[in-house]
C-alpha positions as CSV (number, residue, x, y, z in Angstrom):
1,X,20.1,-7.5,29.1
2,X,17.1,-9.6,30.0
3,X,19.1,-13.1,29.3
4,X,21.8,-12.2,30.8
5,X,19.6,-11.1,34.1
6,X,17.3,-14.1,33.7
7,X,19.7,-16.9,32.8
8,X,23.0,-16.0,34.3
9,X,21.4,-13.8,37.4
10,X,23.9,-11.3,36.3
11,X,23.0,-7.7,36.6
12,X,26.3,-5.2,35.6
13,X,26.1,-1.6,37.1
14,X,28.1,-0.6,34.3
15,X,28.2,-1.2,30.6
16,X,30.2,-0.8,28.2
17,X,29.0,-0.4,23.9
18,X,31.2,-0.8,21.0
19,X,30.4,-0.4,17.2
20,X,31.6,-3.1,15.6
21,X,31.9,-1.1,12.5
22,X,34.6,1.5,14.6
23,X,37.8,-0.7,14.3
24,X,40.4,2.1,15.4
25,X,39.6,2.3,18.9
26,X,42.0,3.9,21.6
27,X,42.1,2.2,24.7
28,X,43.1,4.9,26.8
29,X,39.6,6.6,25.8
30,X,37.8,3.6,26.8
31,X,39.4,3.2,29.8
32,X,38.7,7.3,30.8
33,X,34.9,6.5,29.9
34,X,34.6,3.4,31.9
35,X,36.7,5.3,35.3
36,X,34.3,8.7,34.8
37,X,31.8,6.2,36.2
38,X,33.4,4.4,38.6
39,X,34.7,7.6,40.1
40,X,31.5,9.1,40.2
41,X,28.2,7.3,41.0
42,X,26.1,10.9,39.5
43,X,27.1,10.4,36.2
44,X,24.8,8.3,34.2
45,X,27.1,7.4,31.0
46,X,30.7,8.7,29.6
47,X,31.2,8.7,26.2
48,X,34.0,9.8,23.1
49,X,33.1,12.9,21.1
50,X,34.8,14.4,18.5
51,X,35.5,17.8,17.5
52,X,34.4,19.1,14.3
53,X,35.2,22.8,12.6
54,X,33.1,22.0,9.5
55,X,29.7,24.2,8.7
56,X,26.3,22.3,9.2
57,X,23.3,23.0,7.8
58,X,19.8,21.7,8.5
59,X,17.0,21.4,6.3
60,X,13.7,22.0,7.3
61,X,11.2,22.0,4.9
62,X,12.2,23.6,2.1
63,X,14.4,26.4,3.5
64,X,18.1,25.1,4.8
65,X,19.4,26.9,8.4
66,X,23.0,26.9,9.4
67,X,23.4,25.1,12.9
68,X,26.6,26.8,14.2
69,X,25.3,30.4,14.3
70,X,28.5,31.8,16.6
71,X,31.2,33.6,15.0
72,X,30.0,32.3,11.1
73,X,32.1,35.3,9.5
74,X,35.4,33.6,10.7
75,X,36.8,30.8,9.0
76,X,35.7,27.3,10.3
77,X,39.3,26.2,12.1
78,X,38.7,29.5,13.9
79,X,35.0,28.6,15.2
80,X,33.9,27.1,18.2
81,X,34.2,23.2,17.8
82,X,30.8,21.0,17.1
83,X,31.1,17.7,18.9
84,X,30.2,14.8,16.9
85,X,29.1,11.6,19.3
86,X,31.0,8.5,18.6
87,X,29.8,6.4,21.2
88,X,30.9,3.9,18.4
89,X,34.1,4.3,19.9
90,X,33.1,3.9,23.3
91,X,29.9,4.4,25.8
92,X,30.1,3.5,29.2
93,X,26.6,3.9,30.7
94,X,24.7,2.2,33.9
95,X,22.6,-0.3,33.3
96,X,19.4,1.6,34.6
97,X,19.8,3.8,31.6
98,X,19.3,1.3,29.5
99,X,16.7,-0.5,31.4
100,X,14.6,1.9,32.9
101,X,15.3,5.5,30.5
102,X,17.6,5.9,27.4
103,X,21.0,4.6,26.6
104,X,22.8,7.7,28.2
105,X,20.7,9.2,31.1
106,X,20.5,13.0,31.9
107,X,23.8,13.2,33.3
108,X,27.0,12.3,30.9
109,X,30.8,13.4,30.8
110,X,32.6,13.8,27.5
111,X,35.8,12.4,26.3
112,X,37.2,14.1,23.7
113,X,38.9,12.6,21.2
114,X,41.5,14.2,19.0
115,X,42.4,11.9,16.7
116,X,41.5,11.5,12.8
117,X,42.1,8.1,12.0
118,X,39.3,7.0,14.9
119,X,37.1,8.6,12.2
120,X,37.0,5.8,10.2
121,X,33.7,3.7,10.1
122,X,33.2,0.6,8.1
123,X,30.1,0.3,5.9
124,X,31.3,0.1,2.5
125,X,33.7,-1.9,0.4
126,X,35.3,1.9,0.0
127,X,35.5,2.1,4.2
128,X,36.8,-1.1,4.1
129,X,40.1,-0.2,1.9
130,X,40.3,2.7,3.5
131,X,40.8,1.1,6.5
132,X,43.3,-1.6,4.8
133,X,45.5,1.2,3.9
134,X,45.6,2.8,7.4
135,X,46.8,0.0,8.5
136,X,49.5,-0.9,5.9
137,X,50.4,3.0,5.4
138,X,50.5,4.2,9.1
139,X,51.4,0.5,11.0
140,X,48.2,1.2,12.7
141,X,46.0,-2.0,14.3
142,X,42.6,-1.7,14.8
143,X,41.7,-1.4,18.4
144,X,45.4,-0.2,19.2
């Protein structure tokens, strides 16, 4: 941000993060993060979560403690969602959040994504044919 404010004398209200290592990105999504804040000049960044119905557990110290306490005698696709960020996907946040506090702010508005194949996140050869056969398989382009 500090080259692009000294050099160009550019300073964006808004910007907009991508994970290069998040290939299948959904435009419509993006395009919901980036109007949250255009719509609204309270909200500090907009970003993709997903919902998860798996069990977490943290370890601290030696002794493990579940993190999704509600409900823990159902079964998991019956329990309240955890949402994963994936602002690899897509964070729209103001520029004084990154300047002047944290990348989001206090303020923030979710947008919750659905899908499963969005899931996928290159870091390994393994990722990486994973991916491959998304896109043969399903006819799927990244970034569709």
């Amino acid at each position: 941000m500090n080259e692009l404010e000294k050099k160009e004398r550019y300073y964006p209200d808004i910007i907009v993060y991508f994970q290069i290592t998040d290939i299948f990105r959904n435009l419509k999504l993006i395009n919901i993060c980036i109007n949250n804040l255009l719509k609204n000049n309270k909200i500090d960044s907009s970003f993709v979560v997903t919902p998860v119905h798996k069990n977490f557990w943290k370890k601290q110290s030696k002794k493990f403690t579940r993190l999704n306490t509600s409900k823990i005698y159902l079964p998991r696709q019956k329990k309240p969602a955890i949402f994963r960020e994936d602002t690899g996907l897509c964070l729209a946040t103001r520029n004084k959040c990154i300047t002047y506090s944290s990348r989001l702010g206090k303020k923030i508005k979710y947008v919750i994504n659905n899908s499963k194949i969005d899931m996928v996140d290159i870091h390994t050869i393994y990722d990486l044919k994973i991916a491959e056969k998304i896109i043969q398989e399903f006819k799927i382009k990244p970034n569709f």
